[in-house]
C-alpha positions in Angstrom: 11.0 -16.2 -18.8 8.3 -17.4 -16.6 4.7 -17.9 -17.5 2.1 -16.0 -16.3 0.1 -18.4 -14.0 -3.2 -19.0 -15.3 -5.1 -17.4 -12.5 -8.7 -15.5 -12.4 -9.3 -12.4 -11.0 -12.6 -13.8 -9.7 -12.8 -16.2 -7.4 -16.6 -17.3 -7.6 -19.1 -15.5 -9.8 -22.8 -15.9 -10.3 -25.8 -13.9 -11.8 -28.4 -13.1 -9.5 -31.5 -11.0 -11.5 -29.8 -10.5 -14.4 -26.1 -8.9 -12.7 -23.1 -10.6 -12.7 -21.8 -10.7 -9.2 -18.4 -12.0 -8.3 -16.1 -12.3 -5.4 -12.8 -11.4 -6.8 -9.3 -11.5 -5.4 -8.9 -8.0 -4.7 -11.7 -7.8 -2.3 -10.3 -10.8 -0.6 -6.5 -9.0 0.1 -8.8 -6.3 2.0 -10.8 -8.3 4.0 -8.1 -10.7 4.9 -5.8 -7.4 5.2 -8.1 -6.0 7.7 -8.3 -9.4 9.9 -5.2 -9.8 9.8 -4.4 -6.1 11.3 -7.4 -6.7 14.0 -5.8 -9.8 15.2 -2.5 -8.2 15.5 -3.5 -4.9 16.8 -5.1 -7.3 19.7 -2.2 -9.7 20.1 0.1 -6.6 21.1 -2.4 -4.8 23.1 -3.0 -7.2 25.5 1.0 -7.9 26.3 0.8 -4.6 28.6 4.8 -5.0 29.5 6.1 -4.3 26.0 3.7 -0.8 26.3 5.9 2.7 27.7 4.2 2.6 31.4 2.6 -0.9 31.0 -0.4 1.2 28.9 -1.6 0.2 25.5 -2.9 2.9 23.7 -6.4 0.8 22.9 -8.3 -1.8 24.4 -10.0 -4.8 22.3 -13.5 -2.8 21.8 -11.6 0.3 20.5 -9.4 -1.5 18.2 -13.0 -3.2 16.6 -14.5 0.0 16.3 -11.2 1.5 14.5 -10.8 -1.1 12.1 -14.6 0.2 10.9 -13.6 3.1 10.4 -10.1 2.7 9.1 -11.9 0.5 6.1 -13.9 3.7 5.0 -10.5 6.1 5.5 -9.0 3.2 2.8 -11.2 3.0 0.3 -11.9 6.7 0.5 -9.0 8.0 0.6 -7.5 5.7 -2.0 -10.2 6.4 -4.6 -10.1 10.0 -3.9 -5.9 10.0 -4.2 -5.9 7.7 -7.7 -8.1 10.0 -8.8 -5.8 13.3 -7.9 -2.5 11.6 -8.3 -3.1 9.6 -11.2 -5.9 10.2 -13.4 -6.9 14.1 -12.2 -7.9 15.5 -15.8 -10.5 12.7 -16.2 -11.9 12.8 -13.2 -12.4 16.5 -12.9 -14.4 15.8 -16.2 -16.2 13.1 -14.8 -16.3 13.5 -11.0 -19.2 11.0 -10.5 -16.8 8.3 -11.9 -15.0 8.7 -8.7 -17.8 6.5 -7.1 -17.3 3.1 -9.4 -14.4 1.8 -7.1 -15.6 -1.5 -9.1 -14.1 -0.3 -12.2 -10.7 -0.4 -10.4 -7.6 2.4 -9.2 -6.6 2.8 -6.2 -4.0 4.7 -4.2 -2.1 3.7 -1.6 -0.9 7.0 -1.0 -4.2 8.3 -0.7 -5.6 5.4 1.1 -2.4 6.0 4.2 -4.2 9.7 3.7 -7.5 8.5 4.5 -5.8 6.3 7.4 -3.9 9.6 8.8 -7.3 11.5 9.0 -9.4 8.7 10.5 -6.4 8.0 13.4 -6.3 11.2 14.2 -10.0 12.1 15.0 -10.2 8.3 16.0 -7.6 9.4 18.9 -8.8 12.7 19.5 -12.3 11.7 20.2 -11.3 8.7 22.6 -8.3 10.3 24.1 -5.6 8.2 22.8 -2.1 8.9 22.2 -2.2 9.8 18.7 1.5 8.6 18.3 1.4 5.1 20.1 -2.3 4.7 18.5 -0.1 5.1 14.7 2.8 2.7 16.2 -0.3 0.2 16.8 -1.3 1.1 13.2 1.8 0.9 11.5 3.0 -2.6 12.7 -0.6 -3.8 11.5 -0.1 -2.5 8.0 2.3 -4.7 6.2 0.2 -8.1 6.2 -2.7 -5.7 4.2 0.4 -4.4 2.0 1.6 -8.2 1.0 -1.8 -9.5 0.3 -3.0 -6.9 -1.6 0.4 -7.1 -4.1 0.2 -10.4 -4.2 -3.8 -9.8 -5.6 -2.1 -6.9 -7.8 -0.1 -10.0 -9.1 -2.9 -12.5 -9.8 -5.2 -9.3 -11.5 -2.2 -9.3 -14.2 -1.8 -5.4 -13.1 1.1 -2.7 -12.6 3.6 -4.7 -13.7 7.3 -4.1 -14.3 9.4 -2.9 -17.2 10.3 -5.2 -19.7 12.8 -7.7 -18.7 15.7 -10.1 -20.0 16.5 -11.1 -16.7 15.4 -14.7 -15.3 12.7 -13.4 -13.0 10.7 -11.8 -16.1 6.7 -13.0 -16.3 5.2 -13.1 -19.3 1.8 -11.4 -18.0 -1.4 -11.5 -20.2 -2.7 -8.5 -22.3 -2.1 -6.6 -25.5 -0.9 -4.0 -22.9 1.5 -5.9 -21.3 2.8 -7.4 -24.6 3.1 -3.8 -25.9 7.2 -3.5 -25.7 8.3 -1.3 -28.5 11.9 -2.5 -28.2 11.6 -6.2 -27.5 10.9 -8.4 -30.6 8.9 -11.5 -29.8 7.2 -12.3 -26.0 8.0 -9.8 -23.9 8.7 -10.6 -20.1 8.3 -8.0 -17.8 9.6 -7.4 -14.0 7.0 -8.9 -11.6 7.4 -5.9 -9.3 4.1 -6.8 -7.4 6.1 -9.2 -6.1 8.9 -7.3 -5.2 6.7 -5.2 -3.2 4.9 -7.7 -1.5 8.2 -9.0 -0.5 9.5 -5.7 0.9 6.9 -4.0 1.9 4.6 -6.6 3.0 6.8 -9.4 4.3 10.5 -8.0 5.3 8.7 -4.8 6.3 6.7 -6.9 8.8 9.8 -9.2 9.9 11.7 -6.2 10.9 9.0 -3.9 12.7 8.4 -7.7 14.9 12.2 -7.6 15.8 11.6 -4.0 17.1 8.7 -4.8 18.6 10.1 -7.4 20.5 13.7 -5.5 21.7 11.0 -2.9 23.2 10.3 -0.2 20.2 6.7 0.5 21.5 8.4 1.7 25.0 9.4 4.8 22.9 6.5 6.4 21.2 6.9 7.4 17.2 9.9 4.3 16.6 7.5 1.7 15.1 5.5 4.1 13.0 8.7 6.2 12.2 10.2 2.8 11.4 7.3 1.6 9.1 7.1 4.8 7.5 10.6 5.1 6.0 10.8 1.2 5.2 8.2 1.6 3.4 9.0 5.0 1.6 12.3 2.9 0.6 11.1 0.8 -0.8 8.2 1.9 -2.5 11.3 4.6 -4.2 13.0 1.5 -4.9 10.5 -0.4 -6.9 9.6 2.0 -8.8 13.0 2.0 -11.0 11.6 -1.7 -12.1 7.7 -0.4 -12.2 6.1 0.6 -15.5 4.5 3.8 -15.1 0.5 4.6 -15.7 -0.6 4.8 -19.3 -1.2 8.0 -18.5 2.1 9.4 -17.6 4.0 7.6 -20.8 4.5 9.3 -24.2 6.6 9.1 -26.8 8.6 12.0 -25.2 8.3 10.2 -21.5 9.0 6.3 -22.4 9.5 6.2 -18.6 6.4 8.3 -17.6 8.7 10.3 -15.1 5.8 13.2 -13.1 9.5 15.2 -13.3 12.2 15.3 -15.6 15.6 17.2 -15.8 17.5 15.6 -18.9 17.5 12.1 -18.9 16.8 11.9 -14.5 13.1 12.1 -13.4 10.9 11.0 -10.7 7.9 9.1 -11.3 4.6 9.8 -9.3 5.4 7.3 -6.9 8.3 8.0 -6.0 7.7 11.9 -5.5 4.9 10.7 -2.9 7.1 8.5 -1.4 9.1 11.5 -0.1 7.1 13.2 2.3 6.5 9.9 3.8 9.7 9.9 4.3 9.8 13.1 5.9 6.9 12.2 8.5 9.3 9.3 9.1 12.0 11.0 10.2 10.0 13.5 12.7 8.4 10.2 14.3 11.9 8.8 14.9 12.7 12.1 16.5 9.9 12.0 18.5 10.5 8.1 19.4 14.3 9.6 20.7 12.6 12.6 22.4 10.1 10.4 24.7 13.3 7.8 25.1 15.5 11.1 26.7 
């Protein structure tokens, strides 16, 4: 077993008329996520040789005004997808509790649905190629994806399933230490770390390799690329991921979203398919533009 590390969610915090205001680690993994996808978005735009015709799809100012609005797709559309994916009867009860993103859940599958929408009248509205615009996007994304799984790590949250192998961490929390068949500390599989790693950093390794053999010459590879990488191994994790409280039971240990005898699908993993799908038509397209 490993220890937990004895990190804190928050940074720095201090009261200021009576409210407790802190900078927590969270926050941080966007805000560095979001520089981090500026400053590469900018690195490969001004290399004009390794764009299909010598044209990158943006120039520096565009690329500043998209990030803007890609922050608001994000958090939008991650809030609004937790909410429908995971937590739908409670917040149809209590729709206003949508607004208190402070009080935590988010979606990535909701938050690449808020990215879709925003690229896509982004592109529209300033003429861009819609499909080299989400190659840009895509090889920007992993460095966001790493940072915020490693935050998902420090937080002490989404965890893996209970664990007797050597890379089990014993995280925090009567939650965490709830394992009905494990008698004394119960490890668990650090999976936020196995997503950073896979989706964040090897993600990001091989996307670089295709970028640099000449993937952004053929529309739809990077982003067709990214997509199924991602949809991989997001399917992958899952196996070692403990579900949301709100899909276990007594019935459902595993908190499968679908269930036919003892296989099932848990909800991210089912979400992770038509991602899948999308990636397969951009490679398609990627070959199309290529012949």
């Amino acid at each position: 077993m490993i220890p937990f590390p004895n990190f804190s969610p928050e940074i720095i915090s201090f009261s200021v008329g009576g409210f407790e205001v802190a900078l927590r680690w969270y926050a941080v993994s966007y805000i560095v996520g979001f520089i981090c996808a500026a400053y590469l978005m900018k690195i490969v735009t001004i290399r004009k040789h390794i764009w299909r015709f010598r044209t990158p799809p943006m120039d520096s100012v565009q690329i500043d005004s998209l990030i803007t609005f890609l922050i608001f797709g994000v958090i939008f559309g991650g809030r609004i997808g937790y909410a429908l994916f995971y937590n739908f009867e409670y917040y149809a009860s209590n729709p206003l509790d949508v607004l208190k993103v402070w009080e935590g859940g988010m979606s990535f599958h909701g938050g690449f649905m808020g990215v879709i929408l925003t690229v896509i009248l982004f592109c529209k509205f300033h003429g861009i190629p819609i499909v080299s615009g989400a190659d840009l996007i895509a090889y920007a994304t992993p460095p966001g994806l790493f940072f915020g799984r490693i935050a998902n790590f420090i937080n002490g949250e989404l965890w893996g399933l209970p664990t007797n192998s050597i890379f089990g961490v014993v995280f925090p929390g009567e939650r965490a230490q709830d394992c009905p068949l494990v008698y004394g500390v119960c490890a668990r599989h650090p999976s936020q770390l196995y997503e950073a790693g896979l989706e964040g950093l090897l993600l990001f390794i091989v996307l670089t390799f295709l970028i640099w053999l000449g993937a952004l010459k053929y529309p739809g590879l990077v982003a067709g690329t990214f997509l199924i990488g991602y949809s991989m191994s997001r399917y992958f994790v899952e196996f070692f991921r403990d579900a949301d409280p709100q899909f276990v039971s007594v019935e459902n240990p595993f908190g499968y979203v679908y269930q036919i005898g003892d296989i099932g699908v848990k909800m991210g993993q089912l979400l992770s398919l038509p991602m899948l799908l999308l990636g397969i038509v951009f490679i398609l397209i990627s070959y199309r533009s290529k012949a």
